[in-house]
N, C-alpha and C positions, 0 to 999 in steps of 0.2 A: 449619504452618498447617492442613495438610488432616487430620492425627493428632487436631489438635484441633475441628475441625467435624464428625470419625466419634465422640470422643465426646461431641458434645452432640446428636448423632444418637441415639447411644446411651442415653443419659438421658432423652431425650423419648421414645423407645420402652419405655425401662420402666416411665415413668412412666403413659405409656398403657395399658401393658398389666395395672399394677399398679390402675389407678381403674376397669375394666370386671372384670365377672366372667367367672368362665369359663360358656361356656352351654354345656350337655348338651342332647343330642337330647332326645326324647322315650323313652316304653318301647316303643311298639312301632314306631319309626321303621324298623327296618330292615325288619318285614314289609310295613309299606307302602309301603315303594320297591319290593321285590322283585313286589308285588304290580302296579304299576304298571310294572313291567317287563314283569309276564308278558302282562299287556294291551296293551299297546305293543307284542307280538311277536306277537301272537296276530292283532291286525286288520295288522301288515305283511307277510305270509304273502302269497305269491304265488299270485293267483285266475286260473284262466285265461279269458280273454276273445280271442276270433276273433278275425283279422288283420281281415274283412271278413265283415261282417255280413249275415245269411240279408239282409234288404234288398237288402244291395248287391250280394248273388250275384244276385238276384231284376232287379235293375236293370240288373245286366252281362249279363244272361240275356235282359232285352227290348232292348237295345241291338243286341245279338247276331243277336235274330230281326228285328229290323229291317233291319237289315243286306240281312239274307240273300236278305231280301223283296224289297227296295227293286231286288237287284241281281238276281234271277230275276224281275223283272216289269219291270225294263228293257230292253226288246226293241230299241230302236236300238242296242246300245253290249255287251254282254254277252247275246248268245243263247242263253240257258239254257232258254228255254220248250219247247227242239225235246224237249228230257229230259223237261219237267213238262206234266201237261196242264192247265192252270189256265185252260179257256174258261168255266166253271162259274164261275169267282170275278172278282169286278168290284169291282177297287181303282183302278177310273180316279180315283172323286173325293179317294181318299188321292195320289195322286200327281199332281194338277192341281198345288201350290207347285212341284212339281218339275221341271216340265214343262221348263224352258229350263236345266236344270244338266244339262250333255255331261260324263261321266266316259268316260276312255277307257279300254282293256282293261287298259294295264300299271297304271293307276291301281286297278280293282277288283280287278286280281289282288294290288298291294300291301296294300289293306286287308284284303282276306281272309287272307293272310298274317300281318299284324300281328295280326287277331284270334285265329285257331288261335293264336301265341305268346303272346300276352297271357292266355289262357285256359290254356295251356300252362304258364307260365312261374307262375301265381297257381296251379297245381293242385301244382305241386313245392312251391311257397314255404310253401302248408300242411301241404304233409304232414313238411315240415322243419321247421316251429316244431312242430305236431303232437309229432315227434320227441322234440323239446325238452322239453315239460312234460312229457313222460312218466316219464323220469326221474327 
């Protein structure tokens, strides 16, 4: 049974292949794939683009001096003014929102910490992809 359904398998296929032509490429088929290769290889070419954009150095950089402010012009809670003499500058009405948030010293000494690391930790990660394209 199955001897005989392979060849009327076989006869429908030739029969198929026998009523279509055979079709030929074109002449210049092969330079225009090649060509289409080369352009398809040409724009996947690795461009190098920053981990973290002047922007967002720029925004990590006023986060940073915020920071720094916020916690050298808070006089109840981190006394750093005895170091800076800042009676010349009057940032009362930038810290009027802030008036009733109490950080305590282990809490400004953690964020200071996290920020050096973070600043630390993002000045390695580019000079390591840096590394990278260079190559």
């Amino acid at each position: 049974m199955k001897n005989k359904e392979d060849k009327n398998i076989e006869k429908l296929v030739g029969d198929m292949m026998a009523s279509n032509p055979i079709e030929r490429p074109s002449v210049d088929f092969t330079s225009a794939v090649m060509s289409a290769v080369l352009v398809t290889k040409a724009k996947s070419s690795l461009v190098y683009k920053p981990l973290i954009s002047k922007r967002g150095w720029f925004i990590i950089l006023l986060a940073f001096i915020a920071l720094s402010v916020f916690l050298i012009l808070n006089q109840q809670i981190v006394p750093l003014n005895k170091y800076f003499d800042l009676s010349a500058v009057h940032f009362v009405q930038f810290l009027k929102p802030f008036s009733g948030l109490n950080i305590s010293p282990l809490t400004a000494n953690v964020l200071i910490a996290a920020s050096i690391m973070l600043l630390l930790q993002l000045f390695l990660l580019k000079r390591h992809i840096d590394k990278l394209f260079r190559k």
